[in-house]
C-alpha positions, 0 to 999 in steps of 0.5 A: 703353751710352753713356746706362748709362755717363753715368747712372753716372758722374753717380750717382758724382759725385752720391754724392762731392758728397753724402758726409759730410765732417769738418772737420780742423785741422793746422797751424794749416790746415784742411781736410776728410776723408771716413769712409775716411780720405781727404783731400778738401781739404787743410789750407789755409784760415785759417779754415772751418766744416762743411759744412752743406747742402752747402756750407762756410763759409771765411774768405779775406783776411779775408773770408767765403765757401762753398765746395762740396767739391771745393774750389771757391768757390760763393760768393766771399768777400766777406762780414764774417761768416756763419752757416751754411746750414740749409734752403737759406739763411744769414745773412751780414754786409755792410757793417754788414748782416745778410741772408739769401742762398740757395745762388746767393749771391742776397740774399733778401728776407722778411718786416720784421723787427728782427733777422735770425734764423738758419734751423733746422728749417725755420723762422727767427724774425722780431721786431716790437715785440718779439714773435716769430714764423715764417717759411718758407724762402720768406719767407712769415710761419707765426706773426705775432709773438705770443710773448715768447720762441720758444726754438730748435726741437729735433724740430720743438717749440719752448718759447714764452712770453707774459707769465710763462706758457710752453707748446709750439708746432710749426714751423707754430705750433700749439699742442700744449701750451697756454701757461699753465705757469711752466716747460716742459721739451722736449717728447717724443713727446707728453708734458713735464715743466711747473710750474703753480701751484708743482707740478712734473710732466707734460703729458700727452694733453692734461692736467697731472699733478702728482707728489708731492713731486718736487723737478726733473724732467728732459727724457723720453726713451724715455718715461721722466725722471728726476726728484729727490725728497728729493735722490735721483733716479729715472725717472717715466714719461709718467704721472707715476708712479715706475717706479725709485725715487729712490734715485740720486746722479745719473742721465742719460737713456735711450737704447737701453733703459739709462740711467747712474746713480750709486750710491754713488760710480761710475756704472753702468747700469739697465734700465727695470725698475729693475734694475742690468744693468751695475755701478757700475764706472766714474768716468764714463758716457754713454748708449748711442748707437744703434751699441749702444755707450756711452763710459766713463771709467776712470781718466782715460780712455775705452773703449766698452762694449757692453750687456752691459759688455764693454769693446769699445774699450780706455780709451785716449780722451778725449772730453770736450773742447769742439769747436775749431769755433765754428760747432758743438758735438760730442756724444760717443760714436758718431753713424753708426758713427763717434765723435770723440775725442783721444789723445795730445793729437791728434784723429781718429776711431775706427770701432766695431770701434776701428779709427782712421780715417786719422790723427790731427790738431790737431783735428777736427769731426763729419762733415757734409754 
């Protein structure tokens, strides 16, 4: 019984220090909430950051330090500046130098290299005579320097240059779109949009596909893009066909099978077929989140609606505004049950039934962990 009491009592604790955590401004202090509400720190700091890794930046007598979430200092202040953690290590500033530390506040040291990169997706830059490569958490080199340009990864992908052409490449450094096109976009479950020899259109199994007289081509989603032709925009799929017409003022990309479009004026939504399954009713639209609701502006505020256009959460919202945090940028609509916004010049968070979680501050982040 005593084993049983101890392993929960560990569990409990295991589970309070891994909860996701929002950053919260009041009063000119900052401090940390959980999903119910609660205060987990109060506002107190001067300065702080997201909980990243399990530990947040915070700023004190005018140094940087981390702290974990109950508040204690894992990692005393002493630095100039500091990034956040990602993959168990982060960049700080020390007198004038910039170098890796992991979780122990530990000075690591990797692989030579002109600049010191941030860690992201599992991997961070290294720059030698100007051409770019990879490293690992353990500082061991993934990539000689080869490329110009390494752009960040997003779903393990990263667009690369050299010379005037650009391809794709994944955080080990294969090559999953060969570097001989002018442009290219972000790759998607194995198709992109590129432009090779002035023409406009996808790489796909391997192979490029023009398209006809498109004028842009935007990132995939869902297997589908949209795509501008004689100044109208429609959806083409991994093959480079039209399947909705470019009859659109404007257009953003897919989520949960519906995607915002303008006709004429206001915004509504279309299903994958083309077909309008939600009417141009709003001034303003956002693509469905995953909790199966999507941000509309009507007037000058925002409700959330479901698929089938019931106004769910009344427009009593704005959510537009940038995020106060510079270490991050906030996304709109719901993420894990919980969406961000303002009223009454204060933010805080609803719930997806409209509930608002504890009260409202000066400003607030996205949860974290």
């Amino acid at each position: 019984m005593k084993k049983l009491i101890l392993f929960l009592t560990l569990l409990i604790a295991q589970s309070s220090l891994a909860q996701e955590l929002a950053l919260v401004n009041e009063n000119k202090k900052f401090g940390y909430i959980n999903k119910s509400g609660e205060v987990v720190l109060e506002p107190q700091y001067d300065k702080s950051g997201n909980f990243n890794n399990g530990l947040a930046p915070v700023l004190e007598n005018g140094k940087w330090g981390f702290i974990n979430p109950k508040g204690e200092w894992v990692i005393k202040p002493k630095y100039d500046r500091v990034k956040d953690f990602n993959s168990g290590i982060a960049v700080v500033l020390h007198t004038e130098e910039w170098f890796y530390i992991n979780k122990k506040g530990e000075r690591l040291t990797f692989a030579e290299t002109e600049k010191i990169f941030d860690f992201n997706q599992g991997v961070a830059f290294i720059r030698n005579a100007n051409k770019v490569g990879l490293i690992n958490p353990s500082g061991e080199v993934v990539l000689k320097p080869t490329y110009d340009i390494i752009k960040p990864f997003e779903n393990g992908f990263a667009r690369v240059k050299k010379g005037d052409f650009w391809g794709v490449i994944t955080t080990t450094g294969k090559i999953v779109v060969p570097v001989e096109y002018q442009s290219v976009g972000n790759y998607n479950k194995g198709v992109v949009q590129v432009e090779k020899d002035g023409k406009l259109g996808v790489f796909t199994k391997g192979k490029f596909k023009p398209v006809e007289g498109v004028e842009k081509i935007w990132d995939f989603s869902e297997g589908l893009a949209y795509a501008k032709k004689e100044k109208k925009i429609g959806f083409i799929n991994a093959q480079g066909n039209w399947v909705v017409a470019p009859i659109y003022k404007k257009a953003k990309m897919f989520k949960n099978g519906l995607a915002p479009v303008v006709l004429k004026k206001n915004w509504g939504y279309i299903n994958k077929q083309g077909e309008v399954v939600i009417d141009f009713n709003y001034r303003d639209a956002e693509v469905f989140s995953n909790d199966g609701l999507a941000p509309v502006k009507i007037g000058k505020t925002w409700g959330f609606i479901n698929k089938k256009a019931v106004l769910v959460i009344p427009n009593l919202y704005q959510i537009t505004a940038g995020s106060f945090n510079f270490f991050s940028s906030s996304p709109k609509g719901f993420i894990n049950g919980v969406a961000r916004v303002k009223k009454d010049n204060k933010w805080g968070f609803i719930r997806t039934d409209g509930s608002v979680i504890g009260k409202w501050y000066d400003n607030a982040e996205l949860f974290s962990k």
